[in-house]
N, C-alpha and C positions, 0 to 999 in steps of 0.2 A: 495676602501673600500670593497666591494662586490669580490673581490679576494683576498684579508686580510681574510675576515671570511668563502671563499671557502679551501683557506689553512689552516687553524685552522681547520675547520669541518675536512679536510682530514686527518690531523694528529690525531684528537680523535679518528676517526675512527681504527689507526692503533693502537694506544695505548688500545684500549681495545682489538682487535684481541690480540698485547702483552699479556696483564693481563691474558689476557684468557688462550691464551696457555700456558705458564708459569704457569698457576694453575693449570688446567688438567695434562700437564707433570711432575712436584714434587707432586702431590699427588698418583702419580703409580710409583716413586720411594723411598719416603722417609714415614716411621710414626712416626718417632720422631722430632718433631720440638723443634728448636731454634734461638730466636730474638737475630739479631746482634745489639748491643750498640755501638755506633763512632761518628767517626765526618766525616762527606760527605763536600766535596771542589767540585765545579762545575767551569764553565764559560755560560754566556748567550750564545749561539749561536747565537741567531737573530741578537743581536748587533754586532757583530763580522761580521756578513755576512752583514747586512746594511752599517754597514764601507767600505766594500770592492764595492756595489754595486750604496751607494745614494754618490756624490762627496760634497753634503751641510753637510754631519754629520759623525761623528767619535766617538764612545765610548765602552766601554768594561766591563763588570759587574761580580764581580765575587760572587759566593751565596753559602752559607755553611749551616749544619744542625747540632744540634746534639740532638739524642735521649735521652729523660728523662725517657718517661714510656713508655709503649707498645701502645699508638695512638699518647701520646704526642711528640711534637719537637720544642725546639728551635732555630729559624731559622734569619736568615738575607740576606742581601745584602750592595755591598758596588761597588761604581763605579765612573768613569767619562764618562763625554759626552761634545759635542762640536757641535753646531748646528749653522750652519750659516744660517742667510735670505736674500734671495737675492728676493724680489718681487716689485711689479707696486710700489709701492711709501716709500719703506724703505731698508733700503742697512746695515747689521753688524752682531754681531752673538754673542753666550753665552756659555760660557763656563765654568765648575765647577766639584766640588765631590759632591756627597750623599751619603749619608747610615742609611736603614733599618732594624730595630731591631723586631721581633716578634717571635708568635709560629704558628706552623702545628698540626692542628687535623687528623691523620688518620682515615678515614670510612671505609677504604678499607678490609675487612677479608681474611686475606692472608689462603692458606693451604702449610703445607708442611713447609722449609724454607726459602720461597719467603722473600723478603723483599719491594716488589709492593706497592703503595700508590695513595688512590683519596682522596686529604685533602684540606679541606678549612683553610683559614688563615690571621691571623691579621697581618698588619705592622705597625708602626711608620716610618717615613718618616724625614729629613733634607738634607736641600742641603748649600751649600755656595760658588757661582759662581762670576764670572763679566758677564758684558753688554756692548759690544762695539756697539757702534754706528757711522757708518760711515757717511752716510748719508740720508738724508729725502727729497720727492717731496712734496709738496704744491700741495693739490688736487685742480684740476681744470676741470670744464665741457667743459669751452670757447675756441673751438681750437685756435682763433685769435689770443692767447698770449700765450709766449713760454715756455718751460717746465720749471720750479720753481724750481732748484735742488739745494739743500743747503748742501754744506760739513761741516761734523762738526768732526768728526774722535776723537770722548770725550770716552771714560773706565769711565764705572759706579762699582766701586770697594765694594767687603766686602757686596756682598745683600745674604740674605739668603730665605730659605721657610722651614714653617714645614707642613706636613699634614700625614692621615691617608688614608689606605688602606685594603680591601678585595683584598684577592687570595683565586682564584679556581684553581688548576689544578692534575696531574699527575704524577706518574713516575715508571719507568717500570724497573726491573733491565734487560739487556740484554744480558752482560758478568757478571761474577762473581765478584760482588761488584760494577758494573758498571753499571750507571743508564741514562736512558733516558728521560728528562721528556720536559711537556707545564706547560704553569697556565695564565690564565686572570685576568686581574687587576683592578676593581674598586675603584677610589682616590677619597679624599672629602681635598680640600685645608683649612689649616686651618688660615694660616695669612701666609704672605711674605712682606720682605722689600722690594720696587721699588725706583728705581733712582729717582731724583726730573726731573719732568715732561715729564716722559718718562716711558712706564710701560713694566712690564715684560712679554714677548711673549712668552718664554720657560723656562725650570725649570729642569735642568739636576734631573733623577731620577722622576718627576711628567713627565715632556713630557709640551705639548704645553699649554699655560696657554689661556682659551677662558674668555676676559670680561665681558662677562654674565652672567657666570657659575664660580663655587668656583667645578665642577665634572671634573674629569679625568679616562681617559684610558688606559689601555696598556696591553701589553700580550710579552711574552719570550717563547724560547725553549730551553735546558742546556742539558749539558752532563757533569757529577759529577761521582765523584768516592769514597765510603765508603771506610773510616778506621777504620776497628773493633780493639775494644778493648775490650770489654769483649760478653759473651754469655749468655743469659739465657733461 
C-alpha cells in the first residue's frame, strides 16, 4: 500500500510540473484562445499494466469524455476484469463487465489553448459478473486433524452490483489532442446480488468487496486522445 500511494504522489507531482509548463509555454505563444469541443477515447493504463504484471488478474477499461460547457463533461467508463483468489482457505475467481456513467467538473483555469483539467467527478457504477468457486478449507486451529479441503467447482451466474463513486484526478495534454491523466476513486456500495451462501469477494469495476464496509477504492492512469469537432 505504502508504494501504491508513493507512486501516485510521484505521478501528481509530474502532472503538475506538466500543467505548469504547458501553461507558462502557450501563454508566450498564443492570445487568442479557443475550447476544443469532442469526444476523448482513452485506455486505463494501470489495468493493462496490472494484467501483464499480477498472474491472479486480467482486465482492461476503456474511458471517454465529452464536452458540454466550458468546465462541464460527460464522462464514463466501460470494462472487464477477471480476478482470481487463490488464498489460505478459499480457491476460484470473478469474472464480469461494468459500466459507469457520469460528469467532470473542470477547476482547472487553462491560459492560452490548453486543454489541461484538475476535475472532481461523480459516477454511477453497475457491474454483471459470475462467481466460480472451486474450492473451500474448513478452518481449523487443531493441527492433530487434517486439512478439510472441500471441492465444490459450482458458477454462481447472473449477480450484479450497483454503487456510486467520487473521482479526483488529472489530465495533462502532452501531444496535441493527447492527454495524459490519474484520478482516485472513492466508492460507496449501494446493494449487490450474492450467490446463496456464498458472498461476493470482488466486484469487477468496484474492486474487492470488504464485509464490513459497503466503502471502496481505487485509482487509474490513462492515456486518451481528443476528437475535436467544433471550436469555440
Amino acid at each position: 500500500m505504502n508504494k501504491k500511494l508513493t507512486f501516485i504522489f510521484i505521478i501528481n507531482i509530474c502532472f503538475c510540473s506538466l500543467l505548469g509548463f504547458a501553461q507558462q509555454t502557450d501563454s508566450l505563444t498564443t492570445s487568442k484562445t479557443q475550447d476544443k469541443f469532442g469526444i476523448r477515447v482513452g485506455l486505463d493504463l494501470a489495468k493493462i499494466t496490472r494484467s501483464f504484471l499480477d498472474d491472479d488478474y486480467e482486465g482492461v477499461e476503456i474511458t471517454t469524455d465529452y464536452r458540454i460547457g466550458k468546465k462541464l463533461f460527460l464522462a464514463g467508463e466501460i470494462g472487464n476484469e477477471k480476478k482470481v483468489y487463490d488464498e489460505d482457505y478459499l480457491y476460484g475467481n470473478t469474472q464480469g463487465q461494468y459500466i459507469k456513467l457520469g460528469v467532470n467538473y473542470n477547476a482547472y483555469e487553462n491560459w492560452g489553448n490548453m486543454q489541461n483539467e484538475i476535475y472532481a467527478g461523480f459516477r454511477y457504477g453497475y457491474a454483471n459478473f459470475t462467481q466460480q468457486l472451486d474450492a473451500f478449507e474448513i478452518y481449523n486451529t487443531d493441527l492433530f486433524f487434517p486439512r478439510d479441503l472441500r471441492t465444490v467447482n459450482r458458477e454462481f451466474k447472473n449477480l450484479s452490483a450497483h454503487w456510486v463513486e467520487i473521482q479526483g484526478g488529472a489530465k495533462a495534454e502532452i501531444l496535441n489532442n493527447l492527454f495524459l491523466g490519474i484520478h482516485l476513486q472513492l466508492k460507496v456500495l449501494l446493494n449487490q446480488k450474492e450467490p446463496d451462501g456464498f458472498g461476493n469477494l470482488y466486484i469487477p469495476g468496484f474492486h474487492r468487496v470488504n464485509a464490513n464496509s459497503s466503502i471502496g477504492v481505487g485509482y487509474g492512469y490513462s492515456l486518451s486522445y481528443l476528437i475535436p469537432i467544433t471550436k469555440k
